[in-house]
C-alpha positions as CSV (number, residue, x, y, z in Angstrom):
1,X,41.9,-15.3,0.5
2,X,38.9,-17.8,0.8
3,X,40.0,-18.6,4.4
4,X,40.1,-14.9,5.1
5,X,36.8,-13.7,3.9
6,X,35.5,-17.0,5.9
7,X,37.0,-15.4,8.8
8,X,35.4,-12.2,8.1
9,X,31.9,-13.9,7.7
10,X,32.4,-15.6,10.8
11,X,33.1,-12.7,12.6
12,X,30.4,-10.9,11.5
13,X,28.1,-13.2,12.5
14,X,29.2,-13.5,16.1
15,X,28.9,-9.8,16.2
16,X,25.4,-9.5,15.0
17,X,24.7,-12.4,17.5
18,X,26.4,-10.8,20.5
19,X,24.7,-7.3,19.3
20,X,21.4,-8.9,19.5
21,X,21.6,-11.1,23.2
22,X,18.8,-9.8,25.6
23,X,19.8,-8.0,29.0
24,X,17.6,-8.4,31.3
25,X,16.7,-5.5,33.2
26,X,13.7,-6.5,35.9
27,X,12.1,-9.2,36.4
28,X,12.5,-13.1,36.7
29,X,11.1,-15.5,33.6
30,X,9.2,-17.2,36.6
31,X,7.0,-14.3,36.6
32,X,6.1,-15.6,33.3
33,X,4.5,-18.6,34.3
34,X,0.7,-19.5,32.7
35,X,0.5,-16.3,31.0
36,X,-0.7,-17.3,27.4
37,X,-2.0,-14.0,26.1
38,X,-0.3,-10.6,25.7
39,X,-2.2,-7.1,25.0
40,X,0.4,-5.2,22.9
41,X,1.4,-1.8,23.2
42,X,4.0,-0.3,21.4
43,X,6.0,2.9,22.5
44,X,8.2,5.4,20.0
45,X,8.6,8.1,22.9
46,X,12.5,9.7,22.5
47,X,12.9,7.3,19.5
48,X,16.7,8.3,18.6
49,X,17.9,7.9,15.0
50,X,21.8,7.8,14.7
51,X,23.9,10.5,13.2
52,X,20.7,13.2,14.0
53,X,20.0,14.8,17.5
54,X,16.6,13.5,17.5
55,X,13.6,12.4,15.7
56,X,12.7,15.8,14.4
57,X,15.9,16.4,12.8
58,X,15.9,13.5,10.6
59,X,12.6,14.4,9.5
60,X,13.4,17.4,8.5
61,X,16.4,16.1,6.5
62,X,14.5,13.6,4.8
63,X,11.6,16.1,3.9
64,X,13.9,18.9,2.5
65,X,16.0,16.4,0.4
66,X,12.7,15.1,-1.1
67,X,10.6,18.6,-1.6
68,X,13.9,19.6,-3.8
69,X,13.2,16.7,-6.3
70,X,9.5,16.4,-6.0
71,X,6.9,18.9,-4.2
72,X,4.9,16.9,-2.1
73,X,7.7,14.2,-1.6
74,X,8.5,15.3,1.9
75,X,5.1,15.4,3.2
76,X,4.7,11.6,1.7
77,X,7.7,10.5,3.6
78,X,6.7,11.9,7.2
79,X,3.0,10.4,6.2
80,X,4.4,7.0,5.9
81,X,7.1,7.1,8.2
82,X,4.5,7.4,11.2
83,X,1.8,5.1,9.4
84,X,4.3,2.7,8.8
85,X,4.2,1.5,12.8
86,X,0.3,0.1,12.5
87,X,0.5,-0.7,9.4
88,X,3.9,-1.9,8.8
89,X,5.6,-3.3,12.0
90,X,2.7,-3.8,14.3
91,X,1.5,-6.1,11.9
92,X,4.6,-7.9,11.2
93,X,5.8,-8.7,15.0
94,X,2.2,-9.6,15.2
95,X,2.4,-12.4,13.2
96,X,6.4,-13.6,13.1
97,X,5.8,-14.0,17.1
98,X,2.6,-16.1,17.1
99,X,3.6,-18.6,14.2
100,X,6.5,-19.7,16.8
101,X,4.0,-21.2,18.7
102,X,1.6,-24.0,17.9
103,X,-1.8,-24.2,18.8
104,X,-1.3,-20.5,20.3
105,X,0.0,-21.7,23.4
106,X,1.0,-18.2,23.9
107,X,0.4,-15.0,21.3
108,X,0.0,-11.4,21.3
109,X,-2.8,-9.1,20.3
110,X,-3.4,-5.6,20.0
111,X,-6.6,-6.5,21.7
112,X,-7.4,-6.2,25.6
113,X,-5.7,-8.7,27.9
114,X,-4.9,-9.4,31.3
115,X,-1.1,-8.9,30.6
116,X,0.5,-6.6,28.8
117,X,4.1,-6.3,26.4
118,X,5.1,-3.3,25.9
119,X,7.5,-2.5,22.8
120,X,9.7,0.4,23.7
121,X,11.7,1.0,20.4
122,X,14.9,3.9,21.3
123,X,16.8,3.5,18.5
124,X,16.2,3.2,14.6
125,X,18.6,3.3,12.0
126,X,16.2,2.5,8.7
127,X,19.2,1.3,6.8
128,X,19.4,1.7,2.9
129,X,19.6,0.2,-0.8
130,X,20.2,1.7,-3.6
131,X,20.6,-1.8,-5.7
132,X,23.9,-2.2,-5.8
133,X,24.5,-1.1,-2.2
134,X,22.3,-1.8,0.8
135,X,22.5,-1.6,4.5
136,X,19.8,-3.6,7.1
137,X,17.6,-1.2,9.2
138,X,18.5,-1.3,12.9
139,X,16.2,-1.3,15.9
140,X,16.8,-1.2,20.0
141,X,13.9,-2.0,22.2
142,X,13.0,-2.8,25.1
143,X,10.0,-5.1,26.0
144,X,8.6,-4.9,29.4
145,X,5.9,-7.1,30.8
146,X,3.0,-6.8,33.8
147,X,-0.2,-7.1,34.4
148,X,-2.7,-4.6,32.8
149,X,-4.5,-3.2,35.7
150,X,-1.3,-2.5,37.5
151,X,1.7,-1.3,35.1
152,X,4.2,-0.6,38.1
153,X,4.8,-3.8,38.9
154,X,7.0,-5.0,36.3
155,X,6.7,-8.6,35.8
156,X,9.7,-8.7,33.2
157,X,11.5,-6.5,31.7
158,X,14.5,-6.9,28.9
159,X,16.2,-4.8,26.2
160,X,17.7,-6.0,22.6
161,X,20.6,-4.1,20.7
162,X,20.9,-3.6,17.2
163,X,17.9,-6.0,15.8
164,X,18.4,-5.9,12.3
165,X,16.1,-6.5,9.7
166,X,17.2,-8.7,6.6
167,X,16.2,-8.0,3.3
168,X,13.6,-9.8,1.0
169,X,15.9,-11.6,-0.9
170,X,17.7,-7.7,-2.1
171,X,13.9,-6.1,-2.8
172,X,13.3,-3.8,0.0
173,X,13.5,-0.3,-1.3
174,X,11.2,1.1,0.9
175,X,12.3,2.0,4.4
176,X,9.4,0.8,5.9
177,X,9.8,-2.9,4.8
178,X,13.9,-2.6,6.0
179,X,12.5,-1.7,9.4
180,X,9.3,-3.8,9.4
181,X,11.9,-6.9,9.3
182,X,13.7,-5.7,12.4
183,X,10.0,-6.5,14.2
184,X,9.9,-9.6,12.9
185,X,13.3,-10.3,14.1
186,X,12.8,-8.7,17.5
187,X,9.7,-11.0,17.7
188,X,11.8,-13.8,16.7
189,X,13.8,-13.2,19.5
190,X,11.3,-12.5,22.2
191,X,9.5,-15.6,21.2
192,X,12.3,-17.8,21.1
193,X,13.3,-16.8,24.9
194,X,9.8,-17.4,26.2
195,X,10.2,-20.7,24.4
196,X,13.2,-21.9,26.1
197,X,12.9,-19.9,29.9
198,X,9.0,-20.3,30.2
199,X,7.8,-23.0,28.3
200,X,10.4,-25.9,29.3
């Protein structure tokens, strides 16, 4: 029994591993070279949350469920769950990608640059707990790099999978923390690549 549910740990984490592996879609890390600043922008256009046709759908859901229990509720949730992006996962990718590097050898800002990353996010699945069960949220995005004054030329350009988000240590009730970690994660990740392909 021990051996199996190793087996099944195992798997799992291969999965999650293989889930989260960047495709490159344009580009060449070369391109990469000498850039040590980043202007951030992020992008929720067509953002797609599974098991609803769109956006607007699972907002509607979510709104209707809580204005039965609590008038006012809905209106809360659809408050923070667009507030949550500057002041939840803006924030968070912020800083989980420039504490990978030391001295800020290279770091991103919401601030003007002469390059830009752009954070397309398609997909979120915010996930759940309800203490004794919980689920990580879920994130696909795309990050695509070039130089501010001309956006069509695509410098680099790659998309990540299923970015989940782990928990703080079981505590994170609130949707917007679940999702917040996938930024951190999907920082990790981007940070980690320029790392190894640009920085060597």
């Amino acid at each position: 029994m021990k051996k199996q549910l190793l087996s099944f740990f195992a798997m799992l984490v291969i999965v999650s591993a293989s889930a989260q592996k960047l495709k490159i879609q344009e580009g060449d890390y070369k391109n990469l070279k000498g850039i040590d600043t980043y202007s951030l922008v992020f992008d929720y256009t067509d953002v797609q949350i599974p098991k609803f046709d769109n956006e607007e759908a699972f907002l509607k859901d979510k709104m209707d469920k809580r204005e039965e229990k609590k008038a006012g509720d809905g209106e809360r949730f659809k408050n923070d769950w667009f507030s949550d992006r500057p002041n939840r996962y803006h924030p968070k990718f912020i800083e989980s990608f420039n504490k990978r590097f030391d001295d800020g050898v290279v770091s991103v800002t919401e601030d003007a640059a002469d390059y830009t990353m752009k954070i397309h996010t398609s997909k979120i699945y915010p996930g759940y707990n309800v203490g004794i069960v919980r689920h990580n949220a879920e994130i696909d995005a795309t990050f695509t790099i070039y130089k501010t004054n001309d956006p069509s030329n695509i410098l680099f350009e790659g998309k990540y999978k299923d970015v989940q988000g782990y928990g703080s240590m079981g505590y994170d009730y609130n949707s917007g923390d679940r999702i917040a970690e996938c930024y951190a994660k999907l920082a990790k990740n981007i940070a980690s690549v320029i790392k190894k392909k640009v920085l060597k």
